[in-house]
C-alpha positions, 0 to 999 in steps of 0.5 A, a space after each residue: 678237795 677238804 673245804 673247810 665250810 660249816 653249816 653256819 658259814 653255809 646258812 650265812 652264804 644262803 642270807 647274804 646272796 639272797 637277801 637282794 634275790 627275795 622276790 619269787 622266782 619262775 616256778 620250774 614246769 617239770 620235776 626237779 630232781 635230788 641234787 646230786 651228791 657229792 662226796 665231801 672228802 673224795 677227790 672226784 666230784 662227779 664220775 663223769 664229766 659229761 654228767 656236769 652239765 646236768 647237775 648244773 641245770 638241775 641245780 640252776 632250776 632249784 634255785 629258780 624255783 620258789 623253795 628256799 635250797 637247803 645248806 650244802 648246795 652252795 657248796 655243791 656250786 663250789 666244789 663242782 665249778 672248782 673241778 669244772 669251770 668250763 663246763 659249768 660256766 658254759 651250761 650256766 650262760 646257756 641255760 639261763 643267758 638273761 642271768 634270772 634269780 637262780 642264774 645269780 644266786 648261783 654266780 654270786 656263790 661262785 665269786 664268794 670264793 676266789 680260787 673258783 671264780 679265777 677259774 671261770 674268769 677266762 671263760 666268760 672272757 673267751 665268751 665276751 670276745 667273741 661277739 655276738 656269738 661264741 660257740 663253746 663246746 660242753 663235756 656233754 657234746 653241746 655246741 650251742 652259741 653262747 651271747 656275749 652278753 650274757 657273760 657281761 650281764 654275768 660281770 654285772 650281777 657279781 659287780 653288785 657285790 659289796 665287795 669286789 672279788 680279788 680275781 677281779 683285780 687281778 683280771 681287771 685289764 682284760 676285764 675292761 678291755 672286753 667290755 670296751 670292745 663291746 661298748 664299741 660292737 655294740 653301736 653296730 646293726 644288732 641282730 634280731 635274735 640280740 635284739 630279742 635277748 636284751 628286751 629279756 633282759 631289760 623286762 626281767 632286771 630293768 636294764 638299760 635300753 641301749 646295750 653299748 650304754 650297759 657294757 659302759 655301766 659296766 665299765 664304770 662299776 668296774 672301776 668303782 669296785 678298783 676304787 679308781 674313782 679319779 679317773 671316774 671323776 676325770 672321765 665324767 667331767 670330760 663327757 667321755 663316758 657319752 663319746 665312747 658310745 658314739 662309734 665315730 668318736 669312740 677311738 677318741 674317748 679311748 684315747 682320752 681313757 689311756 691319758 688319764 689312766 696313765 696319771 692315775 694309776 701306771 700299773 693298771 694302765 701299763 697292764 691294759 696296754 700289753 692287752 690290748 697289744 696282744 689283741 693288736 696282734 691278732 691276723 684281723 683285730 677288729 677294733 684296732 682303731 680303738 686299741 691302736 688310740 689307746 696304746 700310742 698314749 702309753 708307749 712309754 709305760 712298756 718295756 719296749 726292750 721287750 714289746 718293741 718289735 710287735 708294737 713297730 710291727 702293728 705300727 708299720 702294718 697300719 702305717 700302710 693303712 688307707 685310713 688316715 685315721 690309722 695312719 695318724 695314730 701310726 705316725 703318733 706311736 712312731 714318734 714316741 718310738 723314734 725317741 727311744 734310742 733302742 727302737 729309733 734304728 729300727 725306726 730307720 727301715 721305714 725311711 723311704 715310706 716316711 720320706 713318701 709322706 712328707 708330700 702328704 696334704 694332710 697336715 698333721 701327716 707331714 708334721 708328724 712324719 717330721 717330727 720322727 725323722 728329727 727324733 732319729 737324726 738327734 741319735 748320733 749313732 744315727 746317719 742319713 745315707 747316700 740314697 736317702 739324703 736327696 730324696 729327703 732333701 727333695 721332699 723338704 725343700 717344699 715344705 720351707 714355704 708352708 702356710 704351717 709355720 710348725 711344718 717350716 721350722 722342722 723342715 728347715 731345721 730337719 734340712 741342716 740335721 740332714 746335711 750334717 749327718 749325711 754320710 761321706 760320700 753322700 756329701 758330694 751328690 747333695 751338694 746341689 741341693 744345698 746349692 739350689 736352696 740358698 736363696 729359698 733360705 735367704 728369704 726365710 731368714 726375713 720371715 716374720 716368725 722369729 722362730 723360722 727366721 732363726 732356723 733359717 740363718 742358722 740352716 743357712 750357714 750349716 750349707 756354705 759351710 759344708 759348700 765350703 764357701 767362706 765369702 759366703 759365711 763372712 757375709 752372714 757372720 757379718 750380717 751384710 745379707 744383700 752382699 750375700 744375695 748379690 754374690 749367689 745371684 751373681 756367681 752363675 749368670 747362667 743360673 739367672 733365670 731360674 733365680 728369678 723363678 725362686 723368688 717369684 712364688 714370695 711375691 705372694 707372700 702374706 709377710 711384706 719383708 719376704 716380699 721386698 725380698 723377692 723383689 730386690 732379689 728379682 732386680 738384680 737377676 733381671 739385670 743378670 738375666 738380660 739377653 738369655 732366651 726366656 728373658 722376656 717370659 720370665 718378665 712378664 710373669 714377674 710383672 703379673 705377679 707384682 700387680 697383684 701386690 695389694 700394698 706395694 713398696 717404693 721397691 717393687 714400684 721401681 722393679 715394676 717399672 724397670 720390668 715394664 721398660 725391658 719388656 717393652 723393649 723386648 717385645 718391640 724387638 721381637 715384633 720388628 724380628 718376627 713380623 708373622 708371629 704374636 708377641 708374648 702378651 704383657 699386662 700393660 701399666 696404666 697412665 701414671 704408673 711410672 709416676 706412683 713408681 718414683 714415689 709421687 706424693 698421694 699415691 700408695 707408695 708414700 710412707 713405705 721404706 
C-alpha cells in the first residue's frame, strides 16, 4: 500500500515521539540485525507471515538501544502493523510487556496513524479481558501467555499523547468497559508472577503501587483525552474514583459512573450500555454485579425494540440469583422495563416468582416487586388472571399492615388495580378475599398517613362495589364509617370470632386512632360473639393485649372491663361445668380497674375522648 510519507514528515515523527523518551534506554546484549526491508510500493510487506514476529523484535531491540534509528523505520512500524495488527501487537506485548523505551516509541508511532492503530485496538482489547493471562497465538507458532496489563500499560503510554487518536473515540466504550473490569479484577489475591511484573513496571516508569489504582488513572486519562471533563469533575467531587477501588463498593461507584454519564453525554453512555450488555450475556461473566449496576441506570437510553429481549433475559437470570445484591438490581432493571409498554407484557411471565417475593423480609425487595406489578396493571392491555389474582391478593393482604408506609400505600393500592382488572371469571373466586379485607381496610382508612388513609377509602370502596354491596357504598359516600363497621360486623354472626381475631394485631398498633379502632370494633364483636366455643379464648387474648395499651382511651378502659366481666362469667361456668379441668388462664384486673374504666378523675383515662 502507497503511503504517502516524506523524509521530512519521518524526521519530525522521529523528534516528536521521542522527545519524552531521551533518556538512554537498555544497551541490547546481542547483535542487532539490518532492519528488514520493505518494498515501499509492493503490496506484500514481508513474504511470510511467520517472519513477523522477528521483524518485530529486531525492530523493538533497535529502538531500545542507545542509537538514534534511522528515518524509515517508522514507516517500517507502520506498513508492517497495517498488514499484521495481530501478529505485531501480540509479539510486541510479549517481548517488552513492561512497555520500556523501544516498546513505546514503537506504540506511539502506531497510534500516529489512525487506520493502524484501529487495527490493533481490539486486540489489545481481547488482551485486556482476558485476565490475568491471555494466551494468543503468533504466525510463528508462539502461544506464550500475554498479561493484561500490559495492553492497559499500552492504552497509558498512547493516552500520554497530546492528542487523543480518533480510533480512541471511536472505541472508547469498550475502552472503559475493559478497564473498569480490571480496576475491579484487580483488588483480587494477585498472583506472584503479576506481583513480579507490575514491581517492573513501577522501577522502570514509576507507576502506582496498587495496580486497580492504574487501571483507574487509566480510566480517568481516557475521559480527559474525550474532553468528558463534567463527569470528572462530578466523579471527583462524590469521592467515586476511591469507591470503585474497594471491591465491596465497586458495583456502587459504577452505578453512580452510569447516572452521571447519562446527564453528561447519552451517546457514549448509551454505547458503554450495549457493551456491557454483550458482556452480560456471556454463559459466565465475571463481573456482572458491576455491569449489571451500570445498565438498570441507563435502560431507558437503548432501544428496547431491539435490546429487550436479551436485557429481560439477563434480568430474569439474576432475578433468580441467591445475591440480594443481584436480585435488588434485577428488580430495579424490571421496574424501569415494566414501563415500558413494549416490554411490560413480556414482564407478565414473571408473575408467579414476583408474587414469591412479596413475602420477602427484605424490604426494598418487596417495595420494588410492588412497584413492577403497579407498572403492569397501569397497561390496560393488561389483566390479572384467574390464577394469578388470589395468590397476588394473598401475598397483599399482609403487606396492608407494614411498618413501611411506602410498601402499605402499593399494596392497598396495587390490592384495588388488582381487583379492577382481574378477569371475568376470576371475579367470583376473589371475591372472598375481598370479603376478608374489609375491615383491615376499614382500619387503615383512620391511619395517620394521610396518603394511606386515602388509599384505603378509595381501595375500600372499589371492593363493595365489585361485591355489589350498595348499603355498604351509601354509608362510605356518606362517611358514617362506624354504621359501616357495625353492618360488616354484624351481617355473619358466625364470622364474630374471626372479626375479632382481625382487629386484634391493631391493639398494638403505634397510631392511637387505629387503636380505638380496633377496640370499638372489638366491642361490638364481643357482643356478636357471645356463646360460640372460643368465646372465652378469644377474650382473654383481647384483655392481654389491651393491658399492654401504655395510653389507653375511655374506650378501651370500658372494652376492657366489659371483657374482664364476660370473662369472668365464663370461666366461672366452666369451673362449676368441668370440675376436673383447669380454667383458661386470664390476667385478672386490679383493685380500681373498674374505676379508672369509667373515667375517675386523676386517673390515666382523663382528658382522652
Amino acid at each position: 500500500m502507497l503511503m504517502n510519507i516524506t523524509g521530512t514528515w519521518c524526521r519530525e515523527m522521529i523528534s516528536m515521539i521521542s522527545r519524552g523518551a531521551a533518556e538512554p534506554g537498555p544497551t541490547a546484549t546481542q547483535s542487532i540485525a539490518s532492519a528488514p526491508s520493505l518494498d515501499l510500493f509492493g503490496e506484500r510487506v514481508v513474504s511470510s507471515s511467520s517472519q513477523v514476529p522477528g521483524f518485530v523484535r529486531n525492530m523493538h531491540q533497535r529502538l531500545a538501544s542507545s542509537g538514534p534509528p534511522d528515518d524509515w523505520l517508522f514507516m517500517d512500524i507502520l506498513r508492517l502493523t497495517e498488514a499484521h495488527p495481530t501478529d505485531v501487537a501480540v509479539t510486541l506485548l510479549r517481548c517488552a510487556p513492561s512497555c520500556d523505551r523501544g516498546a513505546a516509541i514503537m506504540w506511539k508511532t502506531i497510534a500516529s496513524s489512525g487506520t493502524t492503530l484501529k487495527k490493533v485496538l481490539p486486540t489489545l482489547l481481547c488482551v485486556m479481558e482476558g485476565w490475568p493471562l491471555q494466551k494468543m497465538y503468533t504466525s510463528d507458532g508462539d502461544n506464550k501467555d500475554v498479561f493484561a496489563l500490559a495492553a492497559t500499560r499500552v492504552l497509558w503510554e498512547i493516552l500520554r499523547l497530546p492528542w487523543c487518536p480518533e480510533p480512541f473515540v471511536e472505541y472508547s466504550p469498550h475502552l472503559v468497559v475493559a478497564l473498569l473490569f480490571q480496576v475491579f479484577i484487580s483488588t483480587e489475591q494477585l498472583s506472584e508472577d503479576i506481583n513480579t511484573f507490575w514491581k517492573r513496571c513501577q522501577e522502570e516508569n514509576g507507576l502506582p503501587t496498587n495496580i486497580n489504582r492504574f487501571a483507574v488513572n487509566t480510566v480517568k486519562a481516557l475521559l480527559h483525552h474525550l474532553r468528558y471533563l463534567n463527569l470528572l469533575m462530578a466523579m471527583e467531587r462524590k469521592c467515586a474514583w476511591d469507591t470503585l477501588l474497594c471491591a465491596d463498593t465497586h458495583h456502587y461507584a459504577v452505578g453512580l459512573l452510569a447516572r452521571e454519564m447519562r446527564r453528561v453525554t447519552l451517546p457514549f453512555c448509551s454505547c458503554t450500555a450495549l457493551c456491557l450488555l454483550r458482556w452480560l450475556s456471556r454463559e459466565e461473566p465475571r463481573w456482572d454485579l458491576a455491569a449489571l449496576a451500570f445498565l438498570v441506570e441507563v435502560l431507558d437510553c437503548l432501544d428496547l425494540n431491539e435490546w429487550g429481549n436479551g436485557i429481560l433475559e439477563i434480568m430474569t437470570r439474576h432475578l433468580q440469583s441467591e445475591s440480594m445484591e443481584r436480585c435488588h438490581l434485577a428488580l430495579k432493571g424490571l421496574v424501569a422495563l415494566s414501563k415500558d409498554p413494549s416490554m411490560a407484557i413480556k414482564v407478565c411471565s414473571l408473575s408467579e416468582g414476583l408474587v414469591e417475593l412479596l413475602r420477602s423480609e427484605d424490604i426494598e425487595v418487596v417495595k420494588m416487586s410492588l412497584s413492577v406489578f403497579t407498572n403492569l396493571l397501569m397497561n390496560k392491555d393488561i389483566l390479572t388472571s384467574s390464577s394469578t389474582a388470589p395468590k397476588l391478593a394473598d401475598a397483599l393482604r399482609p403487606l396492608f399492615d407494614n411498618d413501611n408506609s411506602l410498601v402499605q400505600r402499593l399494596s392497598i393500592g396495587l390490592y384495588q388495580d388488582v381487583m379492577e382488572s382481574v378477569v371475568e371469571k376470576g371475579k367470583k373466586p376473589l371475591k372472598k378475599h375481598m370479603s376478608q379485607s374489609l375491615l383491615p381496610l376499614f382500619f387503615h382508612c383512620h391511619d395517620e398517613n394521610r396518603r394511606v388513609a386515602q388509599a384505603s377509602r378509595e381501595t375500600l370502596l372499589s371492593a363493595v362495589k365489585l361485591l355489589k354491596r350498595k348499603d355498604l357504598m351509601h354509608l362510605l359516600k356518606t362517611d358514617e364509617m362506624w354504621s359501616f363497621a357495625e353492618h360488616v360486623l354484624a351481617e355473619d354472626r358466625s364470622r364474630a370470632a374471626e372479626h375479632l381475631r382481625l382487629a386484634l394485631p391493631y391493639l398494638q398498633s403505634p397510631q392511637e386512632p387505629l387503636r380505638e379502632a380496633a377496640i370499638r370494633s372489638m366491642g361490638i364483636a364481643g357482643v356478636l360473639m357471645r356463646g360460640q366455643p372460643e368465646e372465652l379464648q378469644l377474650i382473654c387474648e383481647a384483655l392481654q393485649a389491651l393491658s399492654t395499651d401504655d395510653s389507653p382511651s375511655n374506650t378501651s378502659l370500658i372494652v376492657r372491663v366489659m371483657f374482664d366481666q364476660r370473662a369472668a362469667l365464663l370461666s366461672s361456668s366452666s369451673e362449676s361445668r368441668q370440675p376436673g379441668q383447669h380454667p383458661i388462664p386470664c390476667k385478672r384486673r386490679q383493685p380500681g380497674d373498674q374505676r379508672r374504666a369509667a373515667g375517675a378523675p386523676g386517673t390515666a383515662a382523663a382528658g382522652h375522648t
